[in-house]
C-alpha positions as CSV (number, residue, x, y, z in Angstrom):
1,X,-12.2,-9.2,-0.1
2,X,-9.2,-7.0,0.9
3,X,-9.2,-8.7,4.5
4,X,-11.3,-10.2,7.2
5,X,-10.9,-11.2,10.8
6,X,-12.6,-14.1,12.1
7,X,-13.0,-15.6,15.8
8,X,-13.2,-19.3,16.1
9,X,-15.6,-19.4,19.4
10,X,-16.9,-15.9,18.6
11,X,-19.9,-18.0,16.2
12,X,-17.2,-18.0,13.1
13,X,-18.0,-14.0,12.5
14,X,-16.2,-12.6,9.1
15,X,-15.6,-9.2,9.3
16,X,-14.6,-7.3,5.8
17,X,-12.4,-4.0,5.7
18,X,-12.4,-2.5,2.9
19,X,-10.8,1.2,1.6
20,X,-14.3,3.2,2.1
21,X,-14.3,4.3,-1.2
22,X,-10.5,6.3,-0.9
23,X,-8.4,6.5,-3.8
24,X,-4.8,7.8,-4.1
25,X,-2.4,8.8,-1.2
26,X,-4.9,9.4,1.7
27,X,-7.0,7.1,3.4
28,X,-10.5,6.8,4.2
29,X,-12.0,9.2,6.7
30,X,-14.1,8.7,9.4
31,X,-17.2,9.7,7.1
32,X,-16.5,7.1,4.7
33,X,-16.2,4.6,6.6
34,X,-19.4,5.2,9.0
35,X,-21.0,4.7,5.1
36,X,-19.4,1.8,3.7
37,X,-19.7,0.1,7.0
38,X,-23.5,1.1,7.9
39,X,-25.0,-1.8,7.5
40,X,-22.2,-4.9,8.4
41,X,-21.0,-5.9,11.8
42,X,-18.3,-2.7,12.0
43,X,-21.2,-0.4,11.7
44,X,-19.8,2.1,15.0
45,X,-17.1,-0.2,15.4
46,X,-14.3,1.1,13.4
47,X,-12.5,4.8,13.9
48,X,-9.9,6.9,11.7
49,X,-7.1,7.7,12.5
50,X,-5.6,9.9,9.8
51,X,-6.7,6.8,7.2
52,X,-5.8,4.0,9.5
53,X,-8.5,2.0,10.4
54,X,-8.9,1.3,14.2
55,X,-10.5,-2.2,15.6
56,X,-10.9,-3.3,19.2
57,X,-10.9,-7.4,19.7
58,X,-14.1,-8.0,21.0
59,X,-13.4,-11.2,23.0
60,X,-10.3,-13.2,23.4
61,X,-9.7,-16.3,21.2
62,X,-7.9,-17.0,18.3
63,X,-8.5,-15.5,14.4
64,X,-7.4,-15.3,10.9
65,X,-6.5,-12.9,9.3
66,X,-6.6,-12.1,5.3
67,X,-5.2,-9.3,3.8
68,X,-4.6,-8.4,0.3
69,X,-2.3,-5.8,-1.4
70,X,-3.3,-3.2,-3.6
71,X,-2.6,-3.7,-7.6
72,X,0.2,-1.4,-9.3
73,X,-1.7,1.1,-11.7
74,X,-2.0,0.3,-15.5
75,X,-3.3,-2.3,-17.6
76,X,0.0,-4.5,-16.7
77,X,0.3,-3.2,-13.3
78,X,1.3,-6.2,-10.4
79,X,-1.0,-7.5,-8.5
80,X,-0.8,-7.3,-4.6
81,X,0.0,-10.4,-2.9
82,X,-2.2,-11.9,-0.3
83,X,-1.5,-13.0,2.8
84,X,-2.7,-14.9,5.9
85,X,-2.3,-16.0,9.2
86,X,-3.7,-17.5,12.6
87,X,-3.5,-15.6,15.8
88,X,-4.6,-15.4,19.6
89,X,-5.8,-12.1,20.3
90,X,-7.0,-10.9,24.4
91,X,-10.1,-8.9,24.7
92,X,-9.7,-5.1,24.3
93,X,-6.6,-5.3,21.8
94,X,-6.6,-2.2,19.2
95,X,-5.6,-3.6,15.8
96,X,-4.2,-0.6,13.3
97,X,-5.8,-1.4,9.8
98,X,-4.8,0.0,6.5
99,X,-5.7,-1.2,3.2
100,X,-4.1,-0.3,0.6
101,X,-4.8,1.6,-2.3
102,X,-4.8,1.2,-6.0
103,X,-1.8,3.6,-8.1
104,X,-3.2,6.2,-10.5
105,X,-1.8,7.4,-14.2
106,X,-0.5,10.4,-14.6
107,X,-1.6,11.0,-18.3
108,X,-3.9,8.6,-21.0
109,X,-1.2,9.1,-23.3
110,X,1.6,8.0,-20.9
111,X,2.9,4.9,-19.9
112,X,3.2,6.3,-15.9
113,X,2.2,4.3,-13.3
114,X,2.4,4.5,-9.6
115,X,2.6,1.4,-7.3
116,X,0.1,0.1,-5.2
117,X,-0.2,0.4,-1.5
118,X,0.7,-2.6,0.8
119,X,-2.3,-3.7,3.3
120,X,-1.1,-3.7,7.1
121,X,-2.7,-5.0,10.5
122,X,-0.8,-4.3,13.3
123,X,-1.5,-4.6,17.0
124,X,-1.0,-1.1,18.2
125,X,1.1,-2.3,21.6
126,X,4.7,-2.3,20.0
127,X,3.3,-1.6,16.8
128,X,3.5,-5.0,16.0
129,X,2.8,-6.1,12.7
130,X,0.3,-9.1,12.6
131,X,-0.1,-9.7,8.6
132,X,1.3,-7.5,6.1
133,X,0.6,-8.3,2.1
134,X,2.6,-5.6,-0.2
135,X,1.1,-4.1,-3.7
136,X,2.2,-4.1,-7.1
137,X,4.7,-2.3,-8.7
138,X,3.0,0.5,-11.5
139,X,2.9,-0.8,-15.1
140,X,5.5,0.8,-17.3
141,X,6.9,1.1,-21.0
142,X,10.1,1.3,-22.7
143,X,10.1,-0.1,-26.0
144,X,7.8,-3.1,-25.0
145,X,5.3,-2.6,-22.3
146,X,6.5,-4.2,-18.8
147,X,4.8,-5.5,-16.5
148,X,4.8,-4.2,-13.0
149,X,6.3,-6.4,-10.6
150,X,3.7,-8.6,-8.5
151,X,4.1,-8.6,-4.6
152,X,6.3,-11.4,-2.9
153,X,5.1,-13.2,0.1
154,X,8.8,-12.9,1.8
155,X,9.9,-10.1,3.8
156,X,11.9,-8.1,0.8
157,X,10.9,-5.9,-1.7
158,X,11.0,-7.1,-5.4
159,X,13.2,-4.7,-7.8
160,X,11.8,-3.2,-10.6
161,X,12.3,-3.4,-14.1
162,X,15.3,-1.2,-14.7
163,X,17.8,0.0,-11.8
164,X,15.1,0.2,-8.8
165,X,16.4,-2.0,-5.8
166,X,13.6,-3.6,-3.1
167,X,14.3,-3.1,0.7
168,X,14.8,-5.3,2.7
169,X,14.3,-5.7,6.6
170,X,11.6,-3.4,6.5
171,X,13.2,-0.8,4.4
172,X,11.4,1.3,1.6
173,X,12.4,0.4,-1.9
174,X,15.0,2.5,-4.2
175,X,14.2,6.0,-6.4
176,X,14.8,5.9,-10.5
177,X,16.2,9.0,-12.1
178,X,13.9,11.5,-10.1
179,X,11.1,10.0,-11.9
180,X,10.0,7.2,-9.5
181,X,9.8,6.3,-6.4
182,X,10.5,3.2,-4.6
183,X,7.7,1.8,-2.5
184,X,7.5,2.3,1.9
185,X,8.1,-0.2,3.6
186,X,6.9,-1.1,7.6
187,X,9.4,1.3,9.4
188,X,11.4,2.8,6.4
189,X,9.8,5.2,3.7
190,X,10.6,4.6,0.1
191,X,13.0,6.4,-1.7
192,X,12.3,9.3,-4.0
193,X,14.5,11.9,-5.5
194,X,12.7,14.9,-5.6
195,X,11.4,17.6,-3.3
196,X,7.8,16.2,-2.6
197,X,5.9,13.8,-0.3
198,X,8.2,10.5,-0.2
199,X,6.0,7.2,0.3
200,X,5.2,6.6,4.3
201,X,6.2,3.5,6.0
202,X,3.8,2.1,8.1
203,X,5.1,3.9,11.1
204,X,5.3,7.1,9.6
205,X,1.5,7.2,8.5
206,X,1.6,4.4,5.3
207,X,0.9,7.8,2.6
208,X,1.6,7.1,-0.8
209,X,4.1,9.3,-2.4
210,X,3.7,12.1,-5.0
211,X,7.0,12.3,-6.6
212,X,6.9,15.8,-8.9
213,X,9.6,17.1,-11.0
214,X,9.7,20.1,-9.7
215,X,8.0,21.4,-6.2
216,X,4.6,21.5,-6.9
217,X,4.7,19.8,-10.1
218,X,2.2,17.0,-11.3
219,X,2.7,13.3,-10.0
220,X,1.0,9.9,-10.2
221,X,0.2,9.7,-6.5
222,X,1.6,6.0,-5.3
223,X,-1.6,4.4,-3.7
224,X,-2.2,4.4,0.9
225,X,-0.3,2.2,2.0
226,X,3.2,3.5,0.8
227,X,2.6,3.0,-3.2
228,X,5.5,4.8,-4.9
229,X,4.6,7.6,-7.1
230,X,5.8,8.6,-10.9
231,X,6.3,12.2,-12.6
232,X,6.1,13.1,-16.0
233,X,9.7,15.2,-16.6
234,X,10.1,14.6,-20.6
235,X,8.6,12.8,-23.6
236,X,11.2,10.3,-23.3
237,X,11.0,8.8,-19.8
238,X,8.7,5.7,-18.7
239,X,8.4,5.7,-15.1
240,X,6.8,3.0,-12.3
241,X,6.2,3.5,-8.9
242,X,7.5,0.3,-6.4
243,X,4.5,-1.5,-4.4
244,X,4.1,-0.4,-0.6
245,X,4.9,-3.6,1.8
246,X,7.0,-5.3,4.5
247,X,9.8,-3.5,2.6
248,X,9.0,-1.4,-0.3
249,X,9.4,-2.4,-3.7
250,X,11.7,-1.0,-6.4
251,X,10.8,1.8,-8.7
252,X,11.2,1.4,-12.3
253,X,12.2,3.4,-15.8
254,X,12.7,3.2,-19.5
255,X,13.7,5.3,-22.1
C-alpha cells in the first residue's frame, strides 16, 4: 500500500493510490489511472494533472493518511520511509497526490542507481503539505557495494555516501561530480551539475531528474516524485541518485 485515506464517520472507507503502473520520471496519466482504478472506490474519482493525482474530500470529518516513499534503485537501494497522520478535512477540499516512483539502472554491468521519488499529499489551498514520506537514495559501489540511504521521518534530507549533502527546510539535496543528482525536495529542486532535467520539487511538478553527461546523453532517470538521477561518464565512477522528500536527499559517488 503506497497510501490510503480513510474517513472515520464516512463507514471507515480505505481508499488506495497507487502509481497506475508509471515508471521513471513521469507520472501516471489520466489513462492509467481510469485502469488501475476501474474497479475500486476512485473509479471516476481521481484526475491527472501532469502525473499528480487529484482527489476531492467527499464529506467533512476527520482521516488518516498513509503514505510511503519510493525505494532507491538497486539491489541495496534505501527504502522509502512511511509516514502517517490524522487530519480534519471540509467537504469539497482537492488533495494533490503523488506517489512516488521507483529509480532505474543505467546499465546491468554498472553499479548506477537513481533515487526514489518521495510520496506527497497536499491540500491544494496554500499548497499545503498534509503527509510527505521521502524515497531512498540509489544503491551504489566503490570498492564495497553501499547501501543507499533509507528515508528519514524528519524534515531533512539524509546525505549520501560520499560528499552529497541533504536539504534541509524543504530544500533539494546536493550534486556529486556531475554524475548525481541530489534528490527534490517540497519547494526546492535537487541539485544536479549538468545541462539536463534537474529533479522537481513538489511545487515545481515533483519530476525525477535525468542527469546526462553531456546534453542529450544517457541517464538513470531519478523516480516521480523528485528521485535524483545518475550518468554513466567513465568506467571509473559509481554514482547514486538522492531520494525525493520534504527536502531532498544527498547524491552519492565512488571511485
Amino acid at each position: 500500500m503506497l497510501f490510503a485515506v480513510s474517513q472515520f464517520s464516512y463507514s471507515q472507507t480505505v481508499l488506495t493510490f497507487t502509481n497506475a503502473g508509471a515508471t521513471g520520471r513521469i507520472g501516471p496519466t489520466q489513462s492509467q489511472v481510469n485502469t488501475a482504478y476501474s474497479s475500486t472506490p476512485l473509479s471516476g474519482k481521481v484526475t491527472v494533472s501532469n502525473g499528480i493525482q487529484l482527489w476531492t474530500v467527499p464529506s467533512t470529518g476527520t482521516y488518516t493518511i498513509e503514505a510511503s516513499g519510493a525505494q532507491g534503485a538497486g539491489a541495496n537501494g534505501g527504502k522509502g520511509a512511511r509516514m502517517r497522520g490524522e487530519f480534519y478535512l471540509t467537504f469539497g477540499t482537492v488533495l494533490k497526490i503523488i506517489v512516488g516512483q521507483t529509480g532505474t539502472e543505467l546499465l546491468t554491468s554498472r553499479y548506477d542507481w537513481s533515487g526514489g521519488g518521495g510520496s506527497f499529499v497536499v491540500n491544494s489551498s496554500g499548497n499545503t503539505p498534509l503527509v510527505v514520506a521521502g524515497g531512498g537514495g540509489g544503491a551504489g559501489q566503490s570498492g564495497t557495494a553501499a547501501h543507499g540511504v533509507t528515508a528519514t521521518s524528519g524534515a531533512n534530507g539524509g546525505g549520501g555516501y560520499s560528499l552529497g549533502n541533504g536539504g534541509t527546510g524543504g530544500a533539494g539535496g546536493t550534486w556529486v561530480n556531475q554524475t548525481s543528482d541530489g534528490g527534490a525536495g517540497f519547494t526546492g529542486n535537487g541539485g544536479s551539475g549538468n545541462p539536463s532535467p534537474a529533479p522537481q520539487s513538489f511545487i515545481n511538478g515533483g519530476g525525477g531528474g535525468c542527469n546526462s553527461w553531456s546534453s542529450g546523453g544517457p541517464c538513470a532517470p531519478g523516480g516521480f516524485g523528485g528521485g535524483g538521477s545518475t550518468n554513466r561518464n567513465s568506467t571509473t565512477y559509481y554514482a547514486a541518485g538522492g531520494g525525493g522528500g520534504y527536502s531532498g536527499g544527498g547524491a552519492a559517488y565512488g571511485n
